[in-house]
N, CA, C and O atoms as CSV, one atom per row, in Angstrom:
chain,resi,resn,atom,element,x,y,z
A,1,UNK,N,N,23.160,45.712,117.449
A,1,UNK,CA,C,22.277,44.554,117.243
A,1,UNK,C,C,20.818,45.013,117.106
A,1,UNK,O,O,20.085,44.562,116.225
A,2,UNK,N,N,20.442,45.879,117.962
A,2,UNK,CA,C,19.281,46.346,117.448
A,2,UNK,C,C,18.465,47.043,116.388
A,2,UNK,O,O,17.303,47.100,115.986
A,3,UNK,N,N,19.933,47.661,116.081
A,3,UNK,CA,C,19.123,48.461,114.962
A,3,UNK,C,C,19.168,47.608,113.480
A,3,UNK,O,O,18.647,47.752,112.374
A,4,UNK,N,N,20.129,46.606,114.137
A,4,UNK,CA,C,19.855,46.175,112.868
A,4,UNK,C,C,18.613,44.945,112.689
A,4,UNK,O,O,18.224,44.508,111.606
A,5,UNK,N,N,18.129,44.534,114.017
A,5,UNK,CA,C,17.117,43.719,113.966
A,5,UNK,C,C,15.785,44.681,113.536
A,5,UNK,O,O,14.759,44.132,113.136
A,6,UNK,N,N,15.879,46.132,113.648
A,6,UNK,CA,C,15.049,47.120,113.331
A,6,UNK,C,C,15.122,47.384,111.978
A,6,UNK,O,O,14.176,47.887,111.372
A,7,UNK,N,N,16.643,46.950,111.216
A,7,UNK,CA,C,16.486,47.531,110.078
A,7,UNK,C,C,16.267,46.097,109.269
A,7,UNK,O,O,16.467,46.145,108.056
A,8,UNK,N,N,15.801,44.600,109.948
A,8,UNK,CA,C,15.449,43.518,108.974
A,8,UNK,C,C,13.941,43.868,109.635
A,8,UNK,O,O,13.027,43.154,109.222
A,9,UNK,N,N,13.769,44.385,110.131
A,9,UNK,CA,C,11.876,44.145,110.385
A,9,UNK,C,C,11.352,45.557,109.596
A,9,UNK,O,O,10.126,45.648,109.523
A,10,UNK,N,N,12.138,46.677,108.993
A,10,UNK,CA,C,11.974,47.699,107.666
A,10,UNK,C,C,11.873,46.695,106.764
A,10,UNK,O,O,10.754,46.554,106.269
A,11,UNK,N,N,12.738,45.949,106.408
A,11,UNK,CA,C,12.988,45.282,105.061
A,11,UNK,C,C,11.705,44.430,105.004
A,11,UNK,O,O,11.200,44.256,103.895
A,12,UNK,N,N,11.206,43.955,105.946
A,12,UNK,CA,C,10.533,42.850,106.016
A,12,UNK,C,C,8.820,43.599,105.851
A,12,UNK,O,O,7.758,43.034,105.588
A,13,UNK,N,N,9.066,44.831,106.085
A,13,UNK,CA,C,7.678,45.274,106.085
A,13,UNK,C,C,7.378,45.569,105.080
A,13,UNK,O,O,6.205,45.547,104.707
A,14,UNK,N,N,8.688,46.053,104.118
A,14,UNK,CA,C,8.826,46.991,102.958
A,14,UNK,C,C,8.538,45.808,101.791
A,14,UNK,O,O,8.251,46.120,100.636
A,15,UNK,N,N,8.630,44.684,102.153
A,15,UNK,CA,C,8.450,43.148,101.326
A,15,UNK,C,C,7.196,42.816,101.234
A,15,UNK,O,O,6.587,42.495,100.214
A,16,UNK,N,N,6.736,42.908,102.502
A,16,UNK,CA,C,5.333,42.546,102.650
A,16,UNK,C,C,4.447,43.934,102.318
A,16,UNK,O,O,3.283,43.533,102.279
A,17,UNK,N,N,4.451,44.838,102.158
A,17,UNK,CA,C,3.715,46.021,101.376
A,17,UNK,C,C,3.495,45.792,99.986
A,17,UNK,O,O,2.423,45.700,99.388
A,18,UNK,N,N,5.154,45.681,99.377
A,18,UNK,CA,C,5.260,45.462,98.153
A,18,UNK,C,C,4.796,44.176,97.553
A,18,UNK,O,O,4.851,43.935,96.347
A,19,UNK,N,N,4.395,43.468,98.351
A,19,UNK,CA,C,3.547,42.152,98.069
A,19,UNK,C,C,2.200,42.224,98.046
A,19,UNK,O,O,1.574,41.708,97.121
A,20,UNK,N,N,1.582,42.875,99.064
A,20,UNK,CA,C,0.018,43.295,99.260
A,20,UNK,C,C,-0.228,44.027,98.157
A,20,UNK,O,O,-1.157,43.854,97.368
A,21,UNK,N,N,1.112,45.327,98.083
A,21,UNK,CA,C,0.562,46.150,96.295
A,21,UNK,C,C,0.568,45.376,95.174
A,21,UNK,O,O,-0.319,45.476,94.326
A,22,UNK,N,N,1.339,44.733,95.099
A,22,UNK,CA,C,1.038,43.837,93.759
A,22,UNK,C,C,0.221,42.907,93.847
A,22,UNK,O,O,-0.074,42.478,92.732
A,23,UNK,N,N,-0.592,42.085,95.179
A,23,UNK,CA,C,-1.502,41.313,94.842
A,23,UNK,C,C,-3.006,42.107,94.190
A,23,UNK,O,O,-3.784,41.634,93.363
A,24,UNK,N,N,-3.081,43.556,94.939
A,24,UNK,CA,C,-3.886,44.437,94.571
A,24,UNK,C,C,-3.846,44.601,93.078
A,24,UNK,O,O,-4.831,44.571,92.339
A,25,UNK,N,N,-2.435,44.802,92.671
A,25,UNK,CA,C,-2.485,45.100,91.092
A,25,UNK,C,C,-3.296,43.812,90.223
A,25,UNK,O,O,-3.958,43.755,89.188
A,26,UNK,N,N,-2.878,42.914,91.182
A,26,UNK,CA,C,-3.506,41.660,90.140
A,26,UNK,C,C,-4.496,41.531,90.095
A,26,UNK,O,O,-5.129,41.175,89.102
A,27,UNK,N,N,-5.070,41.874,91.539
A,27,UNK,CA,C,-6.813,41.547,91.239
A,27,UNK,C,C,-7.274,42.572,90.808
A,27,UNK,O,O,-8.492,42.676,90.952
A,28,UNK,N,N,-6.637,43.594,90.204
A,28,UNK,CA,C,-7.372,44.460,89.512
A,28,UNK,C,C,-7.497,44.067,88.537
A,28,UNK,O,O,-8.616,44.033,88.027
A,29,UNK,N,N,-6.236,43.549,87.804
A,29,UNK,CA,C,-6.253,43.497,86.174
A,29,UNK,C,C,-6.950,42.505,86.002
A,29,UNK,O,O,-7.554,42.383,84.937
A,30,UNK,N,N,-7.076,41.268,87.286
A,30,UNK,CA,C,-8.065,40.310,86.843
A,30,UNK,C,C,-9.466,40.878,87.042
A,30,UNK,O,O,-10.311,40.130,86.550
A,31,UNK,N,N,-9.898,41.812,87.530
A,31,UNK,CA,C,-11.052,42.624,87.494
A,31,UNK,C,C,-11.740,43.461,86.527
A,31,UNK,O,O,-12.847,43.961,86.332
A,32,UNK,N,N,-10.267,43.366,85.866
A,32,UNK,CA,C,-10.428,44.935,84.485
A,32,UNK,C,C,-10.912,43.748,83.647
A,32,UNK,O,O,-12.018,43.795,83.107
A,33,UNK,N,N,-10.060,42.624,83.520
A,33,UNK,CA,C,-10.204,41.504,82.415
A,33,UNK,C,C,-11.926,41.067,82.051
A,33,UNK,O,O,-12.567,41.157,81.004
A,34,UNK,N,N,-12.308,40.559,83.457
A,34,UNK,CA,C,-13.782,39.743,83.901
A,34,UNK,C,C,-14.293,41.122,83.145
A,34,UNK,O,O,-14.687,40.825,82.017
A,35,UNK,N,N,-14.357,41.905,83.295
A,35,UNK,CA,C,-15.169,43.448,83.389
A,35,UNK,C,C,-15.283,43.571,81.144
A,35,UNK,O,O,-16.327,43.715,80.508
A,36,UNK,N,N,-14.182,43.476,80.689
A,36,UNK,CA,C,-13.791,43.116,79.471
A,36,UNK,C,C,-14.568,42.192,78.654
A,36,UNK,O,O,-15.193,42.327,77.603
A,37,UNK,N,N,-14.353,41.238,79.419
A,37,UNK,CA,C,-15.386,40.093,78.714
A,37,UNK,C,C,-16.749,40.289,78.780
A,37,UNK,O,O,-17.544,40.206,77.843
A,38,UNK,N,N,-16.920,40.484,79.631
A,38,UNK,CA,C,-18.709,40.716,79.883
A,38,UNK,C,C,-18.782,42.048,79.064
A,38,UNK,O,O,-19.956,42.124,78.700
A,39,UNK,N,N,-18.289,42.825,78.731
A,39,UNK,CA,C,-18.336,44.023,78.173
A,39,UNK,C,C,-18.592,43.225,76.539
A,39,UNK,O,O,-19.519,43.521,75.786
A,40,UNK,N,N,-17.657,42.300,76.286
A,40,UNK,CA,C,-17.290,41.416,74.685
A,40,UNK,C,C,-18.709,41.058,74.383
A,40,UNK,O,O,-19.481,41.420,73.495
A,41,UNK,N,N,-18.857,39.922,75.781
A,41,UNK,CA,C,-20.151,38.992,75.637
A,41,UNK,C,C,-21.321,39.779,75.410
A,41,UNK,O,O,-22.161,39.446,74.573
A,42,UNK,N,N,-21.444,41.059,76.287
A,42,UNK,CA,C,-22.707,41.484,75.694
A,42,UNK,C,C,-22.730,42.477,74.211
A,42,UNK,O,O,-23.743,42.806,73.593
A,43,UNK,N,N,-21.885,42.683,74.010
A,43,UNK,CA,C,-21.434,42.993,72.648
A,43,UNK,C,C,-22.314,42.012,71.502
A,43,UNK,O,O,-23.275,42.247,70.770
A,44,UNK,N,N,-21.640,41.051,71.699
A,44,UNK,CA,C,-21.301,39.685,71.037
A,44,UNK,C,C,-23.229,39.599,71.032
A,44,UNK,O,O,-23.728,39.692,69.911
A,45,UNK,N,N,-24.072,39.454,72.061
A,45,UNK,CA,C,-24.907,39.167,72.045
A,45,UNK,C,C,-25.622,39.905,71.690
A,45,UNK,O,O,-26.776,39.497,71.560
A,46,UNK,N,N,-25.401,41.023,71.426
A,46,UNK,CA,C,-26.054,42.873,70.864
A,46,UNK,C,C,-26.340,42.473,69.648
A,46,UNK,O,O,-27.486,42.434,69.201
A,47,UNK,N,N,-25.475,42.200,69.125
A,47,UNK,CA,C,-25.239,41.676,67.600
A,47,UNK,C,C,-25.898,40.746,67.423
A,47,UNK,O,O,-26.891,40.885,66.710
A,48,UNK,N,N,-25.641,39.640,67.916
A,48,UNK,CA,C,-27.372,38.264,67.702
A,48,UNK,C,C,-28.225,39.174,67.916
A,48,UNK,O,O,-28.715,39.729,66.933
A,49,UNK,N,N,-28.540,39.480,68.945
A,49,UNK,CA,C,-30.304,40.094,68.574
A,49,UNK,C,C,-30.613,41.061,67.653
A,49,UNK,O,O,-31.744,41.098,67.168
A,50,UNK,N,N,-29.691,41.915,67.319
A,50,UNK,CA,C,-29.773,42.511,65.850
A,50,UNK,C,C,-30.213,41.480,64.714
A,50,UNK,O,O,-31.213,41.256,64.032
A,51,UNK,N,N,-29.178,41.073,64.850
A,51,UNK,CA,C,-29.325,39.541,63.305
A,51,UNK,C,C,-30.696,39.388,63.785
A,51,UNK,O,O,-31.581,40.047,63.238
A,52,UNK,N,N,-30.936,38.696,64.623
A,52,UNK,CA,C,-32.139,37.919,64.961
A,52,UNK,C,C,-33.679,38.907,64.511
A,52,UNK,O,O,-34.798,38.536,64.154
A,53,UNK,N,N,-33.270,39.843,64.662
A,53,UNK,CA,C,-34.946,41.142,64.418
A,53,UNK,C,C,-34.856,41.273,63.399
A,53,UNK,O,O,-35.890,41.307,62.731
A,54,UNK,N,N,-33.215,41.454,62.587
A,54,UNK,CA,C,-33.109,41.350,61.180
A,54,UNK,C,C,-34.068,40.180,60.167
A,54,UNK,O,O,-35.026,40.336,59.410
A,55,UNK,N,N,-33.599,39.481,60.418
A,55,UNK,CA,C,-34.111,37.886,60.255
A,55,UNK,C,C,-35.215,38.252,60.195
A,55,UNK,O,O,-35.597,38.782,59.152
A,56,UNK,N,N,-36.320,38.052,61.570
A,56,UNK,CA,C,-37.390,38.669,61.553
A,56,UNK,C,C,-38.415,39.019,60.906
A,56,UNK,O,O,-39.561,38.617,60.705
A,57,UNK,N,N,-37.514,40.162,60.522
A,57,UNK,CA,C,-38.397,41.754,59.645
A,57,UNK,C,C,-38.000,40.572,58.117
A,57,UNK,O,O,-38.999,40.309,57.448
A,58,UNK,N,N,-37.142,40.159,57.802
A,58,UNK,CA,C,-37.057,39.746,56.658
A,58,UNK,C,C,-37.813,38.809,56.046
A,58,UNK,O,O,-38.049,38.621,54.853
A,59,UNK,N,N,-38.268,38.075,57.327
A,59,UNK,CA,C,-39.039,36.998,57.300
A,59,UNK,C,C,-40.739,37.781,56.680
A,59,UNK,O,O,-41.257,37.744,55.564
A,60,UNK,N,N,-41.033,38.196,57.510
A,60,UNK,CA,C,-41.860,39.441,57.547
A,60,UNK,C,C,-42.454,40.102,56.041
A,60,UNK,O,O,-43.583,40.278,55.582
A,61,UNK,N,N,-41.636,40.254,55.753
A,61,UNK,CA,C,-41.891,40.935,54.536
A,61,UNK,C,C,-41.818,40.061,53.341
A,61,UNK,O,O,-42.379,40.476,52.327
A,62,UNK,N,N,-41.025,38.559,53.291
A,62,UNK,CA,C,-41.373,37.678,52.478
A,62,UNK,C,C,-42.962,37.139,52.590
A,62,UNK,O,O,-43.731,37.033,51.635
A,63,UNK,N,N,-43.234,36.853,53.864
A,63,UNK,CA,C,-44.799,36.555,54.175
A,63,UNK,C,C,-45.518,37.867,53.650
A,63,UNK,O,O,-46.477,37.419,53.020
A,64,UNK,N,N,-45.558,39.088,53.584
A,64,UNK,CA,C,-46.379,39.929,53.175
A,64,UNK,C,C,-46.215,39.953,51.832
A,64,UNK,O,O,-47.236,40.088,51.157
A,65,UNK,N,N,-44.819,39.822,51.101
A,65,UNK,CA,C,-45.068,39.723,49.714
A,65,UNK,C,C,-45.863,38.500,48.974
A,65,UNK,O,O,-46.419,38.476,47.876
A,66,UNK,N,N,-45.690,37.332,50.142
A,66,UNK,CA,C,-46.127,36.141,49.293
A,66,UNK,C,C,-47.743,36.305,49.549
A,66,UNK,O,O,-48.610,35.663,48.956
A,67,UNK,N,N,-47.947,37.229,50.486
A,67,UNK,CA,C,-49.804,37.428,50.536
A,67,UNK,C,C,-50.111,37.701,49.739
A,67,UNK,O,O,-51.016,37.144,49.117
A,68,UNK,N,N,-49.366,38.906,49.308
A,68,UNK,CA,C,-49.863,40.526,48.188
A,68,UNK,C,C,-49.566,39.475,46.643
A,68,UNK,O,O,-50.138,39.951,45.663
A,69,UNK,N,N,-48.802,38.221,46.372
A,69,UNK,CA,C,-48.838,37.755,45.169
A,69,UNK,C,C,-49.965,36.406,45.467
A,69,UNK,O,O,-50.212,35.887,44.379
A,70,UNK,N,N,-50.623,35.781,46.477
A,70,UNK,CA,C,-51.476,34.987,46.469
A,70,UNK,C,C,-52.431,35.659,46.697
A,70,UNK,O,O,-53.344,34.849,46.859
A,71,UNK,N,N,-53.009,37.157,46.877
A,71,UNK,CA,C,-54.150,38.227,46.598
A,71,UNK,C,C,-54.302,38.339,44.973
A,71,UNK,O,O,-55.227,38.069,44.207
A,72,UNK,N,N,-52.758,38.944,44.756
A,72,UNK,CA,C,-53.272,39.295,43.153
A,72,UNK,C,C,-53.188,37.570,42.309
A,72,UNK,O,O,-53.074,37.686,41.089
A,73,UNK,N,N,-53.215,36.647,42.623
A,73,UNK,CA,C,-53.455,35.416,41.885
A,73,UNK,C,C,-54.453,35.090,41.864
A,73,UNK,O,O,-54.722,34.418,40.869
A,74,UNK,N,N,-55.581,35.315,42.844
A,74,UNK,CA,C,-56.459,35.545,43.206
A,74,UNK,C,C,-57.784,35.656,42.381
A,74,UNK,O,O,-58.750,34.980,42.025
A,75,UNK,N,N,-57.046,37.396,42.259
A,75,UNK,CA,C,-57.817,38.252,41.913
A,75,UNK,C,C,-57.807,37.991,40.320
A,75,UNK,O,O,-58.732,38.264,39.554
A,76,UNK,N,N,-56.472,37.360,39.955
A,76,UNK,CA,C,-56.763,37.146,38.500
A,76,UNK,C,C,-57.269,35.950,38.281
A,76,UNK,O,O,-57.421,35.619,37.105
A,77,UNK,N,N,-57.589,35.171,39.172
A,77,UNK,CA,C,-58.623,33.851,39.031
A,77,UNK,C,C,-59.799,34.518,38.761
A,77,UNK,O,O,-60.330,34.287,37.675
A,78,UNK,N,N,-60.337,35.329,39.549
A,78,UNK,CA,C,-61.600,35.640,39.506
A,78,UNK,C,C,-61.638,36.364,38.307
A,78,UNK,O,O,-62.778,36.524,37.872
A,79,UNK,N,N,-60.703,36.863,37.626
A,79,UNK,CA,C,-61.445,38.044,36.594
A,79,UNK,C,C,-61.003,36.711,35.092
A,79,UNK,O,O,-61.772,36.752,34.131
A,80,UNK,N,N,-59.970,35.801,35.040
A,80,UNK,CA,C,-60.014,34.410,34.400
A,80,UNK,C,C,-61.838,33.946,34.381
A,80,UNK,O,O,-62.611,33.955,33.423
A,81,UNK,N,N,-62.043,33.641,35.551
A,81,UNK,CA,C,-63.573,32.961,35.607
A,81,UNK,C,C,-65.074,34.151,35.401
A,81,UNK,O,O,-66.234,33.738,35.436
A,82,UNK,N,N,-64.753,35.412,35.225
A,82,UNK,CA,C,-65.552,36.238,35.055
A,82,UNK,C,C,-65.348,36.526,33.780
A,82,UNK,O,O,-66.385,37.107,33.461
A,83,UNK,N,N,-64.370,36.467,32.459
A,83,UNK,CA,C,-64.287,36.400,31.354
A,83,UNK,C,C,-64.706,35.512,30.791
A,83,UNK,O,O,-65.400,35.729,29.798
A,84,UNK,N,N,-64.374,33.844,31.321
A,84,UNK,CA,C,-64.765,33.057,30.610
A,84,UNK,C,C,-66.804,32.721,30.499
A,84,UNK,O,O,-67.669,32.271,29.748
A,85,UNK,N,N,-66.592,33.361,31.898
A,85,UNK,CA,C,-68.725,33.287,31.808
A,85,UNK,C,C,-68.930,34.465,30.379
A,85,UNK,O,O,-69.564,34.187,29.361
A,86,UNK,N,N,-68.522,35.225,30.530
A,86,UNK,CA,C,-68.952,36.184,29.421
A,86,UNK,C,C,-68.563,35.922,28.219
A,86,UNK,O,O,-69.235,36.487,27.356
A,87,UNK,N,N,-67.554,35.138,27.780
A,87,UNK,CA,C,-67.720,34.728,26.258
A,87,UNK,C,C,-68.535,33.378,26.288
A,87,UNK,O,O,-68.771,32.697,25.290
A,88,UNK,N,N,-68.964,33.066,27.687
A,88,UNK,CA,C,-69.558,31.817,27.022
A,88,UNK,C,C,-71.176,32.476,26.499
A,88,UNK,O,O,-71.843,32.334,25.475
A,89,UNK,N,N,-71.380,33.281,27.842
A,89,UNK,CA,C,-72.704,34.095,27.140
A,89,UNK,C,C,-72.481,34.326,25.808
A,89,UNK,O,O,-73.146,33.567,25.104
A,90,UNK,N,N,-71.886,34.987,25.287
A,90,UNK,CA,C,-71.611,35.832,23.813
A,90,UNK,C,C,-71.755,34.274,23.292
A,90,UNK,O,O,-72.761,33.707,22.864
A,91,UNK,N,N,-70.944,33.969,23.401
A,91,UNK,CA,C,-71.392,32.410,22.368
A,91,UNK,C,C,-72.880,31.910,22.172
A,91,UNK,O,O,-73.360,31.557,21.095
A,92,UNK,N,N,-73.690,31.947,23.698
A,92,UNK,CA,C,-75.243,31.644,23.313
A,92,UNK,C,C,-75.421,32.924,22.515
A,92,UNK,O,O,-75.619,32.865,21.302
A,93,UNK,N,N,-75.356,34.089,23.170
A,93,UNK,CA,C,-76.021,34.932,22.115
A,93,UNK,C,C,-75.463,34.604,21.208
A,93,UNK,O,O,-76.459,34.162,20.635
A,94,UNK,N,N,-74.496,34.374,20.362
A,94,UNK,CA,C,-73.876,34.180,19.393
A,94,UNK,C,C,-74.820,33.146,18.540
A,94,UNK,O,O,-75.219,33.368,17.397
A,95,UNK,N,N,-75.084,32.046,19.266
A,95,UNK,CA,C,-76.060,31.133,18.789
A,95,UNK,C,C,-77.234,31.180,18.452
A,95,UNK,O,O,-77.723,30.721,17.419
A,96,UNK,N,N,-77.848,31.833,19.449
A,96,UNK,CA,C,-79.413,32.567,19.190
A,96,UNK,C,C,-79.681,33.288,17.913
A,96,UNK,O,O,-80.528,32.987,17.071
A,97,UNK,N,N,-78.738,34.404,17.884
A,97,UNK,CA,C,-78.867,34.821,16.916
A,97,UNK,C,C,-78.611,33.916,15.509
A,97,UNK,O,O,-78.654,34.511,14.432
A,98,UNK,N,N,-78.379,32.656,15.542
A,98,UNK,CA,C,-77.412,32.190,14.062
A,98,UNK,C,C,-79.107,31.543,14.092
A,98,UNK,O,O,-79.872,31.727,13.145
A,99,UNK,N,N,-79.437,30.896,15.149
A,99,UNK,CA,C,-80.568,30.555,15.032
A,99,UNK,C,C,-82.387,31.295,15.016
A,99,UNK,O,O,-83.462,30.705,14.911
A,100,UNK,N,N,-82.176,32.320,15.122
A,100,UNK,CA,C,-82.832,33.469,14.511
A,100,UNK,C,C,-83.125,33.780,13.093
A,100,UNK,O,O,-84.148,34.116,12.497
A,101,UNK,N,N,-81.702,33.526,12.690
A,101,UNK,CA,C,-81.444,33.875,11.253
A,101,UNK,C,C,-82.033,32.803,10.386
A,101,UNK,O,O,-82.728,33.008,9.390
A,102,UNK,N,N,-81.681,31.641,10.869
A,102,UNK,CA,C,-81.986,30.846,10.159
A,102,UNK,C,C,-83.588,30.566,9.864
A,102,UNK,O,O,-84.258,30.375,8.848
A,103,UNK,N,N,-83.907,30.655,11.570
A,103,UNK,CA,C,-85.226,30.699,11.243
A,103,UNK,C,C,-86.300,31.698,10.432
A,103,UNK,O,O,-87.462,31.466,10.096
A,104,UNK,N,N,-85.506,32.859,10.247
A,104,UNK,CA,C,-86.011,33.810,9.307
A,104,UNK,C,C,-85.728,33.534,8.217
A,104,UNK,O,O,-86.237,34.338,7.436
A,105,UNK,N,N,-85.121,32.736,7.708
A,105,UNK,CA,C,-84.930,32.404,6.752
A,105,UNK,C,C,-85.882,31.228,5.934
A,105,UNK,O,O,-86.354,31.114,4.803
A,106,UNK,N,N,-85.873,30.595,6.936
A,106,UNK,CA,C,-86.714,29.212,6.749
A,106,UNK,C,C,-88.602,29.647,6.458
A,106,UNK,O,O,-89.472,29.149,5.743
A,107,UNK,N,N,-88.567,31.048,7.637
A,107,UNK,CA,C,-89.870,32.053,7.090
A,107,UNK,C,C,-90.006,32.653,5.811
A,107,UNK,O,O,-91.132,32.674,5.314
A,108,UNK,N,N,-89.141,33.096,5.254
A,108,UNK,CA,C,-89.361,33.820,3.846
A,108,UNK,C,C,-89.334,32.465,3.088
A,108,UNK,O,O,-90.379,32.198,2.495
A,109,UNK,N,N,-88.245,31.495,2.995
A,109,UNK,CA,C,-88.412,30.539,2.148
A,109,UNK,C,C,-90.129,30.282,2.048
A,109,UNK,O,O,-90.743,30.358,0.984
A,110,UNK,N,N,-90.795,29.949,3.444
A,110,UNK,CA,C,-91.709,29.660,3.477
A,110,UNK,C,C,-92.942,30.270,2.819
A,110,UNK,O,O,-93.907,29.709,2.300
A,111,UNK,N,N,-92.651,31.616,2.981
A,111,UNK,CA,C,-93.438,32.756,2.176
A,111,UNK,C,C,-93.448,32.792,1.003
A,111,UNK,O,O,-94.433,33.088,0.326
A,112,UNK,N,N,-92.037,32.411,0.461
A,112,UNK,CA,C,-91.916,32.880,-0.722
A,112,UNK,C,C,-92.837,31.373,-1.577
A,112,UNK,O,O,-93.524,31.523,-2.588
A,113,UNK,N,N,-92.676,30.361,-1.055
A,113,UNK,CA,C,-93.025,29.033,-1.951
A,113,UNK,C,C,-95.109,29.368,-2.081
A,113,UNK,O,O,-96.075,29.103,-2.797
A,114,UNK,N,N,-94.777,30.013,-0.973
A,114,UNK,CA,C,-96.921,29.835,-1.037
A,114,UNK,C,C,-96.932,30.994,-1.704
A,114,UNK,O,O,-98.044,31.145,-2.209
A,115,UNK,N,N,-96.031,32.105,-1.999
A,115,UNK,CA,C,-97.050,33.111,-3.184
A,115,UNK,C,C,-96.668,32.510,-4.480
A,115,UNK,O,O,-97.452,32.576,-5.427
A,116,UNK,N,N,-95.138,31.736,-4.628
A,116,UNK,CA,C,-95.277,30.895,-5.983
A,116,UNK,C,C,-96.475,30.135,-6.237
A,116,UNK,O,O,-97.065,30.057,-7.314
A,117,UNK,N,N,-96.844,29.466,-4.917
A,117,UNK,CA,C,-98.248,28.257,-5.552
A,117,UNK,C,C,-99.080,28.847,-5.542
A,117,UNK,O,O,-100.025,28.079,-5.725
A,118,UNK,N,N,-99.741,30.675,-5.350
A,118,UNK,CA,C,-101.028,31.362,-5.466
A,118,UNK,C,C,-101.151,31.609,-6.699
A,118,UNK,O,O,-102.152,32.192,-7.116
């Protein structure tokens, strides 16, 4: 009788071990798992902030191109409005001179009629 009440309190220990080891196994793998995800998530979030600086810089460089083409639009306003002053000059001179001419002209006419009437 005893040994065999000795050999259900083996069995009984050998149950309850093998129960404690496998609850151990579980909270491991539920440990490995949690450990997994957070490993995913910051993954996962590695990658947004990549995109995101990506973005960024892209942004970035549309604003610097749209400077560097509202500089040179600019710049060709000003050389637009610095051409057009200069042919308008050329046009007075242009005029001056027509009116120069004429008036030299209107001088010899003038010359010429008073040595006809001498």
């Amino acid at each position: 009788k005893m040994k065999k009440n000795e050999e259900e309190k083996r069995k009984q220990q050998e149950f309850e071990e093998k129960r404690t080891k496998m609850k151990e196994v579980k909270e491991e793998k539920r440990k490995q798992q949690v450990l997994e995800e957070k490993k995913t998530k910051m993954k996962k979030e590695r990658g947004e902030v990549k995109r995101n600086q990506q973005e960024l810089e892209e942004k970035e460089d549309e604003m610097k191109a749209n400077e560097e083409v509202k500089r040179k639009q600019q710049e060709l306003e000003e050389k637009n409005a610095k051409m057009k002053k200069e042919e308008e000059e050329e046009k007075r001179n242009q005029q001056k001179l027509e009116e120069k001419k004429t008036e030299m002209k209107e001088e010899k006419r003038k010359q010429q009629q008073v040595e006809e009437e001498e």
